[in-house]
C-alpha positions as CSV (number, residue, x, y, z in Angstrom):
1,X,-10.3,-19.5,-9.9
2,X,-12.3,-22.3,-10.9
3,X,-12.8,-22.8,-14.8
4,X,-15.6,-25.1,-15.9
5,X,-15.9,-26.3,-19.2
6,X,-18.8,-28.4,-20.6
7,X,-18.3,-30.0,-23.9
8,X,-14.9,-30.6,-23.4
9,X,-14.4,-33.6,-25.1
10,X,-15.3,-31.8,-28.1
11,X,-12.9,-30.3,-30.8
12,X,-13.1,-27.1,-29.3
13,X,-13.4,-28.1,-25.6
14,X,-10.3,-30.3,-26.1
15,X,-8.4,-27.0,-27.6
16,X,-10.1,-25.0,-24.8
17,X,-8.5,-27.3,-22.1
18,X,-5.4,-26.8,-23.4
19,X,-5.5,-22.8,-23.9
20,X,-7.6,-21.6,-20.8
21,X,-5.1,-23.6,-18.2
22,X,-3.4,-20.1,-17.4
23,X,-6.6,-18.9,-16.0
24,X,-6.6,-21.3,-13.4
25,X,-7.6,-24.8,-12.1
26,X,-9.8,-26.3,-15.2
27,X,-12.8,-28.9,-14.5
28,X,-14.2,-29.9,-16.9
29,X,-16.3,-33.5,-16.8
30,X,-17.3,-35.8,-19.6
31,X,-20.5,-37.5,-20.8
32,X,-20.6,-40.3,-17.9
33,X,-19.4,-37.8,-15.3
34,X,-22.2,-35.1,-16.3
35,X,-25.4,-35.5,-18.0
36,X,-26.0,-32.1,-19.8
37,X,-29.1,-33.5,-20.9
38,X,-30.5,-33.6,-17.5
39,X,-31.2,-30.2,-15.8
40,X,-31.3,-31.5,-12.6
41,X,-27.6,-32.8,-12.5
42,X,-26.4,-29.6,-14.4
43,X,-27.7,-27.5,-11.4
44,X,-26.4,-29.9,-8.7
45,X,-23.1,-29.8,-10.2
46,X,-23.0,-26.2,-10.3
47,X,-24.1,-25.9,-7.1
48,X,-21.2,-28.1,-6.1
49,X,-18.6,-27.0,-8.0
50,X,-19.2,-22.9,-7.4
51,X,-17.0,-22.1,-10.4
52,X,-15.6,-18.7,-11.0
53,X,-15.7,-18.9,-14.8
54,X,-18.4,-21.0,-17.1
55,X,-17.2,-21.6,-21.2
56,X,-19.8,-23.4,-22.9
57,X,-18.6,-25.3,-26.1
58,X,-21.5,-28.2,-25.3
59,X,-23.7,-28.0,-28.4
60,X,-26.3,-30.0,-30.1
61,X,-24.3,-29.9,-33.7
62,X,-26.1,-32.2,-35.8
63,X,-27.6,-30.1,-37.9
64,X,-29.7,-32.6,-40.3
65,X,-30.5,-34.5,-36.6
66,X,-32.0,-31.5,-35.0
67,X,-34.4,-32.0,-37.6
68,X,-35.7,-35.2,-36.0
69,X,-34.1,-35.2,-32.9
70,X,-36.3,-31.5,-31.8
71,X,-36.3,-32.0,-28.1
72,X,-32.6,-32.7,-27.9
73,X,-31.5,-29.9,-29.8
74,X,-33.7,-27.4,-27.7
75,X,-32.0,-28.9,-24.3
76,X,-28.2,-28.5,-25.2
77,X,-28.8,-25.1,-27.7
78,X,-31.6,-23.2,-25.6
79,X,-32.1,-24.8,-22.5
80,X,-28.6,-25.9,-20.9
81,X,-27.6,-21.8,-22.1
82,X,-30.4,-20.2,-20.5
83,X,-29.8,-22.5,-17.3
84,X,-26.1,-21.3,-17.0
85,X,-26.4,-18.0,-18.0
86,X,-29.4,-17.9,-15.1
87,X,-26.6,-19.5,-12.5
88,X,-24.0,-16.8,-13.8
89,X,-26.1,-13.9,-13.1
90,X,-27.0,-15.1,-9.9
91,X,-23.8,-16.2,-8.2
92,X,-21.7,-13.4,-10.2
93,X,-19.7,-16.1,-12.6
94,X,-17.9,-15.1,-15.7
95,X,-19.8,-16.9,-18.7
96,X,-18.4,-17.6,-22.5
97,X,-20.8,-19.2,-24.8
98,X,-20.4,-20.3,-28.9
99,X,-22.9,-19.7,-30.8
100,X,-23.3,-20.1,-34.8
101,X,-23.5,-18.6,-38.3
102,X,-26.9,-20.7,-38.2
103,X,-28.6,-17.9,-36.1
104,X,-28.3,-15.7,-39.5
105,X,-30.8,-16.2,-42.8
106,X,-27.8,-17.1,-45.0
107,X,-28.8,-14.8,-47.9
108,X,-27.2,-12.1,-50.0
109,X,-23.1,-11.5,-50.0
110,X,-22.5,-9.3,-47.6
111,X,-20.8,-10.2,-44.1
112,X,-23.1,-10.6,-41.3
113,X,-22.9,-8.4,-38.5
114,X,-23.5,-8.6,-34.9
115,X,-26.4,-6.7,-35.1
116,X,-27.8,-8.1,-38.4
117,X,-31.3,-9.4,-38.4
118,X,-31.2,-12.8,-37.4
119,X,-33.5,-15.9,-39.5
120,X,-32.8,-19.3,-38.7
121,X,-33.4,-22.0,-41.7
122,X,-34.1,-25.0,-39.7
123,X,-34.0,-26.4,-36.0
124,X,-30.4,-26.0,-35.3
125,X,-30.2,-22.5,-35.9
126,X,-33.4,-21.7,-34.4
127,X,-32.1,-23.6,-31.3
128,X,-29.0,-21.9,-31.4
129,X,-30.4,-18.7,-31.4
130,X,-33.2,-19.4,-28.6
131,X,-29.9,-20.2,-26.4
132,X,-28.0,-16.6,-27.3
133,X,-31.5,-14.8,-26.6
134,X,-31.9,-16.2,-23.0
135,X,-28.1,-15.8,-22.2
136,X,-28.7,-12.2,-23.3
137,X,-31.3,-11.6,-21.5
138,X,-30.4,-13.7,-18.1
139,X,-26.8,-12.5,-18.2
140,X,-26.3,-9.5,-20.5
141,X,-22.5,-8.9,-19.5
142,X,-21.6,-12.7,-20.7
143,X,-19.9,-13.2,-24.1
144,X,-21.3,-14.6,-27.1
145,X,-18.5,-16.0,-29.7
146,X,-20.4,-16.6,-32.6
147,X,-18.4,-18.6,-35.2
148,X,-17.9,-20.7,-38.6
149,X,-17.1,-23.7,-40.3
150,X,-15.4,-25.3,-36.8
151,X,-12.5,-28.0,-37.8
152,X,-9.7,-29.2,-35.7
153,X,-6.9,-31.5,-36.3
154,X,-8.7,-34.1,-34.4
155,X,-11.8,-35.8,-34.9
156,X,-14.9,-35.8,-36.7
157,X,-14.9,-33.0,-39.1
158,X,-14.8,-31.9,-43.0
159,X,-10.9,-31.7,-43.2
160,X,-11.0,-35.5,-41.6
161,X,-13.6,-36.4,-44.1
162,X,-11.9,-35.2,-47.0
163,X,-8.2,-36.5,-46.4
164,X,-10.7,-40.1,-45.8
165,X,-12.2,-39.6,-49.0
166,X,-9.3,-37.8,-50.9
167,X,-7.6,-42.1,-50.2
168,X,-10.2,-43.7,-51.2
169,X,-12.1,-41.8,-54.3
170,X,-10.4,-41.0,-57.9
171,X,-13.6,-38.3,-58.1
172,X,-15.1,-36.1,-55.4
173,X,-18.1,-33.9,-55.4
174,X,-18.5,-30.9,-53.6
175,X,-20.9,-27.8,-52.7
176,X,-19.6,-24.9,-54.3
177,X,-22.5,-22.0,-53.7
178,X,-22.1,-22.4,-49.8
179,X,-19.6,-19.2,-48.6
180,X,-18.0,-19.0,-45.2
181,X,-14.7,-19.1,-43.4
182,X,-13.3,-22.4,-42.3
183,X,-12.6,-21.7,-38.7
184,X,-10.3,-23.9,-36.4
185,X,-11.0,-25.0,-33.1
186,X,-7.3,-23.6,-32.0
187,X,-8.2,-20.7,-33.1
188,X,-11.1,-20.2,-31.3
189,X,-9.5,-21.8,-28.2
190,X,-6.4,-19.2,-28.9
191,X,-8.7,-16.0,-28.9
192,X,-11.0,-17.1,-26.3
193,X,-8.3,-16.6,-23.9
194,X,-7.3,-13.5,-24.9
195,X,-11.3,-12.1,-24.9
196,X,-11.6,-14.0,-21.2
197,X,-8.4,-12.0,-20.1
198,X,-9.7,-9.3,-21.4
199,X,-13.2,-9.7,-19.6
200,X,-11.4,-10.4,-16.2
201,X,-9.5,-6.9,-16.7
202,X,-12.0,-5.1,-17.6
203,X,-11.1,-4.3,-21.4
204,X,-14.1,-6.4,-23.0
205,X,-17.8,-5.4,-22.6
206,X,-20.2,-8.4,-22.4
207,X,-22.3,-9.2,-25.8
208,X,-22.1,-11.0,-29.3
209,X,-18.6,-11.0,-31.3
210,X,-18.2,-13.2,-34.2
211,X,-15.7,-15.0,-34.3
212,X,-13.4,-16.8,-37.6
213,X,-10.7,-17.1,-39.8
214,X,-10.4,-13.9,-42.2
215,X,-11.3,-14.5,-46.1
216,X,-13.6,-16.8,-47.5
217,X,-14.3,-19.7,-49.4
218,X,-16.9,-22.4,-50.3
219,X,-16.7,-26.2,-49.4
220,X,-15.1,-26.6,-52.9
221,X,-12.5,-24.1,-52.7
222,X,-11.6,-25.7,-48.7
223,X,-11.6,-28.9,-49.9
224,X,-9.0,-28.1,-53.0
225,X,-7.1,-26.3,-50.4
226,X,-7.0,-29.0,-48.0
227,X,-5.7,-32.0,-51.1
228,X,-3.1,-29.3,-52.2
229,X,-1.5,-28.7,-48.7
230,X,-1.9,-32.2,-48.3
231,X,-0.3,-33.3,-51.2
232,X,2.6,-30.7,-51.0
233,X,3.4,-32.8,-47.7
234,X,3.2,-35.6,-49.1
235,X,0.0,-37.5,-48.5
236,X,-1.1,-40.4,-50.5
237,X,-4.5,-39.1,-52.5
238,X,-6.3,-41.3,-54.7
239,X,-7.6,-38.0,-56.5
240,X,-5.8,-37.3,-59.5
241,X,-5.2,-33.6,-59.6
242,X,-7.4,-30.7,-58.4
243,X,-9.9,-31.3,-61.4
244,X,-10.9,-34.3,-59.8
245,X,-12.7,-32.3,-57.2
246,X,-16.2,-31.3,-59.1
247,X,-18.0,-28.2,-58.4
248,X,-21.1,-29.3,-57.2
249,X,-24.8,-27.0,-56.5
250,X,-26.6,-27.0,-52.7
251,X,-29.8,-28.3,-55.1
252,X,-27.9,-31.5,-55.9
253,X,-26.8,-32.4,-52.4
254,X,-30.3,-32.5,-50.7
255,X,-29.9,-32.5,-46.8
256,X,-32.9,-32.6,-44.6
257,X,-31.9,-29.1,-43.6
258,X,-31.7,-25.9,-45.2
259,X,-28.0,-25.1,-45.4
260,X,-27.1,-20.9,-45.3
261,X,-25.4,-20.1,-49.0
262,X,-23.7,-17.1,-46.9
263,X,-21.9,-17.5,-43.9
264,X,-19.3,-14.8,-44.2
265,X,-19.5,-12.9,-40.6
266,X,-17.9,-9.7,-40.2
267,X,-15.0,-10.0,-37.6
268,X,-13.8,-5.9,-36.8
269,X,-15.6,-5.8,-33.5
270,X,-13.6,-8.1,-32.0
271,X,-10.3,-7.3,-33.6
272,X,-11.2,-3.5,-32.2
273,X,-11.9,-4.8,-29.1
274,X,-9.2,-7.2,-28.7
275,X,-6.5,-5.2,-30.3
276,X,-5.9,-7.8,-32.8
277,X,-5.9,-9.0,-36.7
278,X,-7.5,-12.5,-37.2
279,X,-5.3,-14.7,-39.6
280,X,-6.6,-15.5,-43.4
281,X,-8.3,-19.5,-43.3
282,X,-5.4,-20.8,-45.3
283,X,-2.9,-20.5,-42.6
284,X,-5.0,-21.7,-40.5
285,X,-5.5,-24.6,-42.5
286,X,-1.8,-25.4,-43.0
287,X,-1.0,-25.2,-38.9
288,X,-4.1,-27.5,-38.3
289,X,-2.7,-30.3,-41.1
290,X,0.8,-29.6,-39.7
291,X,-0.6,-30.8,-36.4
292,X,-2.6,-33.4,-37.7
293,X,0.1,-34.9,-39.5
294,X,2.1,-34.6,-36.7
């Protein structure tokens, strides 16, 4: 079986490489070696490579970009989806896609579910949706892992920037009327090997699951979280205690883009489906600094 991943240089495609090598041989070419942006070498390579098995963790992610950057958001989050979900159905290939809280209006308290009406606040979302809507439509039977607040222990993310800023700052500010589940990229990587699995035998139907840590929190509440693990291993913080962290509104953090005040999604289709209990965010959280840490 060949398994090709695109956006695997990312924090999730770099988890994805490591978790999905059971399935088979892996290929899965960076930036220089594949231009997602152009259509043309996306559909030459995948008429070389005839993979067995497509997972999708290329994304536009940007989300105050997408704003400006319109055209390059709608390639990687509409386009580039609707392109391999059209190859999939054609040539019979297996297809996993990530899609995003985004796609959801962000109102109210209740958990969103699959089949909760969907309202985009800006670009990103919009574009993210426009890609789960063609994939849908093109390839019904792929799966749609829709998930949350994506971290890893490596690279750019909001645990990095706050250990960065917890050195540096006496005082931090932070969005506390923002809900979701902080969601790590093992994780993701960890359960989308168990849904492939479960595809390849048969056992999973095609479709949208969400997919994220159990529990929630806001920004505020994660990034206490993330300076009292860190401290309790004993990282240097320039913070003083956890009162040095400062509740802070959405309305006084402007952003060129509309960010969702609820992002809890409901996760008991895929648990059902998979057989399984997802793990609460702040275990999550300590296995992720555990590795970071190293």
């Amino acid at each position: 079986m060949t398994l090709l991943i695109l956006g695997g240089s990312g924090q999730v495609g770099f988890e994805l490489r490591r978790q999905l090598a059971p399935l088979g041989e892996i290929v899965a070419p960076n930036r220089a070696e594949l231009d997602l942006m152009s259509a043309a070498k996306v559909a030459a390579a995948l008429d070389t490579l005839r993979p067995t098995m497509i997972v999708n963790a290329a994304a536009w992610t940007a989300v105050d970009a997408a704003e400006k950057e319109r055209a390059a958001a709608q390639r990687l989050n509409a386009e580039l989806p609707a392109q391999l979900a059209d190859f999939a159905a054609g040539g019979g290939c297996e297809l996993l896609h990530y899609s995003s809280d985004y796609v959801y209006p962000g109102s109210g308290q209740a958990p969103w579910q699959e089949t909760s009406a969907t309202g985009p606040l800006g670009h990103y979302g919009a574009t993210k949706l426009a890609g789960d809507e063609a994939l849908l439509t093109a390839a019904p039977e792929a799966l749609i892992l829709r998930t949350s607040w994506v971290y890893a222990a490596r690279g750019r993310n909001f645990l990095d920037t706050m250990l960065r800023l917890g050195a540096e700052r006496e005082r931090l500010g932070v969005v506390a009327d923002q809900i979701g589940a902080p969601t790590p990229a093992r994780l993701i990587a960890t359960l989308s090997l168990l849904a492939l699995r479960a595809r390849l035998a048969g056992r999973l139907a095609g479709g949208v699951y969400h997919l994220a840590s159990r529990g929630e929190t806001s920004w505020h509440g994660f990034a206490r979280e993330i300076f009292a693990q860190a401290r309790a291993r004993g990282v240097p913080l320039a913070l003083a205690d956890d009162q040095a962290v400062a509740a802070i509104a959405t309305a006084d953090y402007p952003t060129p883009a509309r960010r969702p005040l609820n992002s809890r999604l409901a996760l008991d289709k895929l648990e059902r489906a998979l057989g399984v209990r997802l793990p609460d965010w702040r275990t999550q959280l300590a296995l992720t600094l555990d590795e970071r840490l190293g």
